[in-house]
C-alpha positions in Angstrom: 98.3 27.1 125.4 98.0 24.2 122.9 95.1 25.2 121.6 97.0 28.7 120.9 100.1 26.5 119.1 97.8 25.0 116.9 96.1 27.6 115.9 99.8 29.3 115.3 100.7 26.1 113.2 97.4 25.9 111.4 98.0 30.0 109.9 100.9 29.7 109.2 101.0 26.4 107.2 97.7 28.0 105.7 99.7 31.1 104.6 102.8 29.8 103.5 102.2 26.0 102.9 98.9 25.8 101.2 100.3 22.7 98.7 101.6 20.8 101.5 104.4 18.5 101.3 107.8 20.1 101.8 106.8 23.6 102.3 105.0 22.5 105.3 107.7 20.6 106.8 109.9 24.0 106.4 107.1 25.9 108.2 107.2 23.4 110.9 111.2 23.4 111.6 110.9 27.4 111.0 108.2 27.2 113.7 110.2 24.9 116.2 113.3 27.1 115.8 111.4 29.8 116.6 110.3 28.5 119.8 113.7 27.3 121.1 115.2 30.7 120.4 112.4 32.9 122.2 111.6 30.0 124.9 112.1 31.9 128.2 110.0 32.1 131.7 109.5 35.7 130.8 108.4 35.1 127.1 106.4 31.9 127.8 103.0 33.3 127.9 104.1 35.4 124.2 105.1 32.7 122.5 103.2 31.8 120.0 102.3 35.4 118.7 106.4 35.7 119.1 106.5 32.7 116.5 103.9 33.4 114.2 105.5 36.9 113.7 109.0 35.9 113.6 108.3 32.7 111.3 106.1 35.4 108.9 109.2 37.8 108.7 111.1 34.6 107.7 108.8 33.6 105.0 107.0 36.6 103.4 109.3 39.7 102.8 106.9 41.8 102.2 106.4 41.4 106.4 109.6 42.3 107.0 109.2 45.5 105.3 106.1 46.1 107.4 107.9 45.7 110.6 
């Protein structure tokens, strides 16, 4: 499961944060947001795809249109 978290972290700051610096701090908080609001004993196992997708509809509007 970490290694799953950081590979989560790692696309996402990639995709969104590629300059560093503040834009990957907001990925990060986006990311542990995320994870409180989906953490659940049924969700557990999902989580990190549940993140990545949910922090990718908050950053790239284009992926919201997608679905």
């Amino acid at each position: 499961m970490a290694k799953q978290w950081e590979d989560v972290t790692a696309r996402l700051c990639r995709d969104f944060a590629p300059g560093g610096g503040a834009e990957v701090e907001a990925v990060l908080e986006h990311i542990a947001h995320q994870r409180r609001v989906l953490d659940s004993a049924t969700v557990r196992d999902y989580l990190p795809v549940l993140v990545e997708r949910a922090v990718r509809r908050l950053l790239d509007p284009n992926e919201a249109a997608r679905g």
